[in-house]
VOGU-3710 file (C-alpha; in Angstrom, 3 decimals, decimal comma):
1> xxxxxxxxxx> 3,281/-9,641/83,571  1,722/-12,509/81,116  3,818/-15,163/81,001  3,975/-14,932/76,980  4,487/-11,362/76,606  7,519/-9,699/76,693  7,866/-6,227/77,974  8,856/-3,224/75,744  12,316/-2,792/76,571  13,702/0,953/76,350
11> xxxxxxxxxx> 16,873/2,021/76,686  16,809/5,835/77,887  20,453/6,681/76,617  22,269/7,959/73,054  25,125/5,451/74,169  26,230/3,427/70,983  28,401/1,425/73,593  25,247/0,863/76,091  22,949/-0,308/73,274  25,527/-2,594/72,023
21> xxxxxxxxxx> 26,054/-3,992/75,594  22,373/-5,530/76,012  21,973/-6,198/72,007  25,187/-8,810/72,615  23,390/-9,790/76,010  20,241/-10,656/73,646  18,032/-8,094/74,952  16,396/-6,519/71,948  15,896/-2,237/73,659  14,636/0,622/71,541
31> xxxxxxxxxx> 16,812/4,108/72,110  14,562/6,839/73,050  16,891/9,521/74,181  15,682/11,937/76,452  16,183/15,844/77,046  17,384/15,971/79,930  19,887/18,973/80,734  22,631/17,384/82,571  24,121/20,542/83,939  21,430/21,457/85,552
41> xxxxxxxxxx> 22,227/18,842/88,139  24,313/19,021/91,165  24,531/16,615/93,865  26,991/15,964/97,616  28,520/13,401/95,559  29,377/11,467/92,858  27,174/8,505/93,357  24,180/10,635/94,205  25,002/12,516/91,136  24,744/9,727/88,926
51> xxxxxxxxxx> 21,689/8,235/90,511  19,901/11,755/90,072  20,520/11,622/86,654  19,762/7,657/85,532  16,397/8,757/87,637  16,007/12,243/85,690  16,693/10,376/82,461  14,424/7,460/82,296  11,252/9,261/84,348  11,687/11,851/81,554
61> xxxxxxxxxx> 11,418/9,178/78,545  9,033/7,115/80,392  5,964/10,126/80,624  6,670/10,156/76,648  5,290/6,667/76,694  2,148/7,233/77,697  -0,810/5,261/76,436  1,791/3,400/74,463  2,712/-0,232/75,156  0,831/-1,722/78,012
71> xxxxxxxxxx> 3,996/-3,531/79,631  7,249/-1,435/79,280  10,720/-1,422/80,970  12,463/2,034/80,456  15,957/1,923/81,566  18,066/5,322/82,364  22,169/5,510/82,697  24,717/7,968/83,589  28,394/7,364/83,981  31,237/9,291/85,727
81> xxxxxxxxxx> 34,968/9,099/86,785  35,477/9,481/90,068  38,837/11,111/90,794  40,005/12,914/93,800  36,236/13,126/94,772  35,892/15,243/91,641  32,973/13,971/88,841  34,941/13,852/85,185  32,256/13,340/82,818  33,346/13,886/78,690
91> xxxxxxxxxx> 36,330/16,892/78,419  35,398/19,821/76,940  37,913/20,004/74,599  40,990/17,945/73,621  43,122/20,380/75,781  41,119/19,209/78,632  41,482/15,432/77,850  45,099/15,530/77,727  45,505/17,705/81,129  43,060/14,769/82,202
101> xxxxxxxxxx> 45,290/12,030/81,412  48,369/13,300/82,410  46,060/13,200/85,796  45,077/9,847/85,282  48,044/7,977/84,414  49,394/5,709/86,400  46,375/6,123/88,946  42,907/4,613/89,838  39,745/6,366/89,602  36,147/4,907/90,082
111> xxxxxxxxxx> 33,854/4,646/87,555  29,791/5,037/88,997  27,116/4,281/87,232  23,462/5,255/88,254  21,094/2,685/86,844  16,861/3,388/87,424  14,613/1,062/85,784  10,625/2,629/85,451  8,611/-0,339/84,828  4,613/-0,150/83,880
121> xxxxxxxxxx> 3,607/-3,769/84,155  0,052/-4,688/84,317  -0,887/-1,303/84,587  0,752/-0,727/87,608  4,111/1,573/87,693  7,338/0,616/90,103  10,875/1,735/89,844  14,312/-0,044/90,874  17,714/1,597/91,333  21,157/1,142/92,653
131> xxxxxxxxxx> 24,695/2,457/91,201  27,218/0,463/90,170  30,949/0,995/90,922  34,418/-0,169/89,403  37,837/0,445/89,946  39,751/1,431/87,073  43,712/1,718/87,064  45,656/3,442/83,806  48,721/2,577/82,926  51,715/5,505/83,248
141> xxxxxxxxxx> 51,814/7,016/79,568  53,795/9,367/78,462  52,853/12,469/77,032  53,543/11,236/72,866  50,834/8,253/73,950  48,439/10,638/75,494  48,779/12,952/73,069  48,109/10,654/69,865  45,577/9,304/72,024  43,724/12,278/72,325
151> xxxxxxxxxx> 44,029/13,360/68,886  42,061/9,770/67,892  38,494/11,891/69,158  37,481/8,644/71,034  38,720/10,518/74,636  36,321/13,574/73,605  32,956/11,451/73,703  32,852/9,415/76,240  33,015/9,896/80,309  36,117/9,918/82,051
161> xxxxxxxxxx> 38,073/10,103/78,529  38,549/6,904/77,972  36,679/3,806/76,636  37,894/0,179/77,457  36,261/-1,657/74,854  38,569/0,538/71,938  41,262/2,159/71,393  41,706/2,908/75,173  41,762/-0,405/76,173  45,394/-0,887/75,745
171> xxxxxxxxxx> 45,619/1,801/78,167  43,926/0,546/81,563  46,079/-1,898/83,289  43,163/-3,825/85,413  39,495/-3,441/86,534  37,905/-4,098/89,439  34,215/-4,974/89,781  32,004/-5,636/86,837  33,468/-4,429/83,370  30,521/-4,168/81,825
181> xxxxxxxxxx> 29,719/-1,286/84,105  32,982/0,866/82,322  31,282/0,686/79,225  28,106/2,233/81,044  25,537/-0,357/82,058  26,384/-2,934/84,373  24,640/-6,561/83,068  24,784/-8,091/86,720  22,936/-4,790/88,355  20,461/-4,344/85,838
191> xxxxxxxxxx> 19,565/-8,206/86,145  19,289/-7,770/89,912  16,649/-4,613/89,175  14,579/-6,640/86,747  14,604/-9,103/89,136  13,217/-6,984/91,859  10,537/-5,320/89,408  9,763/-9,392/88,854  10,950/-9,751/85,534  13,495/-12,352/84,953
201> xxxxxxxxx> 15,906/-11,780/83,147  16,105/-14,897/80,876  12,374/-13,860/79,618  13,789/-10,368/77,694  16,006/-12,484/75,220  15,300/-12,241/71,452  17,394/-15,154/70,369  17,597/-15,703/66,649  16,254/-18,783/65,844
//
């Protein structure tokens, strides 16, 4: 990579909370969301799961950038909730997100996220991957909190029903590991990939001036 050009970062997710995460981190990404039919996936677990699908996600965006810019960083995500074993991506309904909650509450899950970073640099193409992992706990509602909880949307759209960065923040009682990575793109993990693709991190800013 020239040391005065700046890859074309690309963000391979419809996240509003992902994009917002590197826009605050100064990274400048485009969204190019991809097709990708994530029921069509299975995996032996949740992790693996996860992985398949950052992978499935930003290959799939990164063959629609063909003969596009010559230096480009395409960056895939997918989240779940980890409980019991079990994957709990976004409820089905808001029937569902309350019979998850009432699961939830007062408990821990684990919340993966499978990061994979396709990077054409120089005209040569290398990938980077690794999932990221944080321990959630929820505090104990009761069923009138979960309830008007639920009936907010905000559960409905988002893995594992609840966000910590809105109106479910009150509602998780501690994390452990990075917190970024319960919004759905871990900062630290994604430096570390960029890192081993040999991009520093430092040169993606796009610091107002």
């Amino acid at each position: 990579m020239a040391a005065d050009r700046r890859p074309d970062l690309v963000l391979a997710s419809a996240s509003p909370a992902r994009l917002e995460t590197l826009v605050r981190a100064g990274l400048d990404p485009r969204v190019v969301v991809s097709a990708v039919d994530e029921d069509a996936f299975t995996a032996d677990s949740v992790t693996g799961l996860v992985a398949m699908l950052a992978r499935a996600k930003a290959e799939a965006v990164a063959a629609t950038l063909v003969d596009r810019a010559p230096d480009v960083l395409v960056v895939g995500c997918d989240s779940l909730l980890e409980l019991d074993g079990r994957p709990l991506g976004k409820p089905a309904s808001p029937e569902e997100a309350v019979l998850r909650w009432r699961e939830m509450r007062g408990r821990a899950g684990h919340l993966h996220t499978g990061h994979h970073v396709v990077a054409r640099l120089g005209g040569q193409t290398r990938t980077a991957a690794a999932v990221a992992t944080t321990e959630v706990a929820f505090a104990d509602l009761d069923d009138a909190e979960i309830e008007a909880y639920v009936a907010t949307g905000e559960p409905g759209v988002v893995a594992g029903a609840f966000t910590i960065d809105g109106l479910g923040g009150a509602y998780i009682t501690s994390v452990t590991g990075d917190p970024h990575n319960v919004v759905g793109i871990s900062l630290p993990l994604l430096r570390s990939l960029f890192a081993d693709l040999g991009v520093p991190w430092h040169t993606l800013w796009k610091l107002s001036r």
